[in-house]
N, C-alpha and C positions, 0 to 999 in steps of 0.2 A: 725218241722216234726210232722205229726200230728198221733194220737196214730190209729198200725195196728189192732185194736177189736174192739173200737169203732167208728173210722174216726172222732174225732167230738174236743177231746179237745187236748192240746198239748202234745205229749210225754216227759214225765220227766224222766222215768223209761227205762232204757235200761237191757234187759236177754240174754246172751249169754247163751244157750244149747247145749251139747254135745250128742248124742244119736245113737246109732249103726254107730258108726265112724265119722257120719255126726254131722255141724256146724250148729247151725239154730240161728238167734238175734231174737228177739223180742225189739218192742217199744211202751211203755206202759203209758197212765196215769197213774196218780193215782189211781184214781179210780179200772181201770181195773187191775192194779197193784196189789193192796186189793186183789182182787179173786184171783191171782195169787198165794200168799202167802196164801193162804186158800188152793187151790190145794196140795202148797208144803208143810201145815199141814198135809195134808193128806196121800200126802207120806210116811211123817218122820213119823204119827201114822203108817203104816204100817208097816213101819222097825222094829218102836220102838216098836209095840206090840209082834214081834216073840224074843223081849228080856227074857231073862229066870229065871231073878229075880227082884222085887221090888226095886227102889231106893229110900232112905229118901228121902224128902225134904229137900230143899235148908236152911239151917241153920241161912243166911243170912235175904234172903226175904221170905220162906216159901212156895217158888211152888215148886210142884210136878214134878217128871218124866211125869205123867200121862196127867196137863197142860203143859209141854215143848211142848208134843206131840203132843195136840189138840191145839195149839197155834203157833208152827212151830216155838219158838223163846225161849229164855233163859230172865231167870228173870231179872238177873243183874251182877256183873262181877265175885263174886264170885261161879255165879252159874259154870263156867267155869271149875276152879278147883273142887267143888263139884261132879259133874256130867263129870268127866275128863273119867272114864273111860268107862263107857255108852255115850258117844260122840264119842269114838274114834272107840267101836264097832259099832258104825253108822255109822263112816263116812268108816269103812273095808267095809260095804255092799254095801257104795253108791259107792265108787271109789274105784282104785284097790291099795291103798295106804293111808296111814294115815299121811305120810310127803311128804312136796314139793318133788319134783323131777323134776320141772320144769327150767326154764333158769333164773337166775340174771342177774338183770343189774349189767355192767363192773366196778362202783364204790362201789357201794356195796359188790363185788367180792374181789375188791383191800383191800378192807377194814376189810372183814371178815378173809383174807390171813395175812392181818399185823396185827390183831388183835391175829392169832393163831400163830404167829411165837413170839411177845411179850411173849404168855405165856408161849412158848416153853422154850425161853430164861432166863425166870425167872423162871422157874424150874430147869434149868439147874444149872443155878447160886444157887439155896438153895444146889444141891447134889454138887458143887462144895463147897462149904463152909460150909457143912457135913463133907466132905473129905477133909479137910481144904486146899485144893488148891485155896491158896488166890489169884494166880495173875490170875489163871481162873477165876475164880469169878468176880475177878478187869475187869478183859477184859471184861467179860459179862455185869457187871453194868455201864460200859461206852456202852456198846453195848445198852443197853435199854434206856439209859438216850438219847442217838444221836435218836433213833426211836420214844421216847416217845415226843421229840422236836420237829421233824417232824412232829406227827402226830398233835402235837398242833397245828402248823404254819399254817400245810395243814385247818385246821378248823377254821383257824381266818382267811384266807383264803377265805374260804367257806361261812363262816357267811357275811364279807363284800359284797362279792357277791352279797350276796342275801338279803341286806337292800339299794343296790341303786337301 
């Protein structure tokens, strides 16, 4: 597919945009890509500049709030935590949310459900052997041990899968 700005070299760059309800792709060299992210510099300085206080410098690598801005990108991974809370007042302007709220996929769902019910259970089991109600306890620790079995199998499972 060849890129829709300049017609000339191949699209590598795909942008999905969201904009007054409507869906719009873009597909983009590289190149013309470059300008893009220049634009969405531009942007995030605009956000970023109605910010109402100064943020250090990144600890780690040493950029600025001021270069995230004019660079549209973060220094490095620590900038991430640094700049946690001036990020998250960016992303309230840009969207109307600062967490997903979108759909998971169905294994990932299965996953994160037996992941919370594990830790439900092993809570469970410390206030049962707080209260020293041992055979609840006992029931529960056979209850995690058969789940955390499970979940190993399910993943050696998964791994074989996906090495043939």
């Amino acid at each position: 597919m060849l890129c829709q700005k300049c017609n000339k070299n191949e699209a590598t760059v795909h942008v999905t945009q969201i904009a007054g309800g409507e869906m719009t792709e873009k597909h983009l060299c590289n190149t013309c890509a470059s300008e893009f992210q220049l634009g969405l510099g531009e942007l995030l300085s605009g956000l970023i500049g109605e910010m109402p206080k100064a943020v250090p410098s990144c600890p780690r690598c040493g950029i600025t709030f001021a270069q995230v801005q004019k660079a549209g990108r973060l220094g490095c991974p620590q900038c991430y935590r640094h700049f946690h809370g001036a990020i998250e007042l960016l992303l309230g302007k840009l969207q109307a949310s600062t967490h997903h709220k979108g759909r998971v996929p169905g294994s990932l769902r299965k996953e994160d459900i037996a992941r919370k019910k594990l830790q439900e259970l092993k809570e469970q089991m410390n206030i049962a052997v707080a209260q020293e109600a041992f055979e609840e306890a006992a029931r529960l620790r056979d209850e995690i041990k058969m789940m955390e079995k499970e979940a190993a199998q399910h993943a050696n499972v998964a791994d074989t899968g996906r090495a043939e």
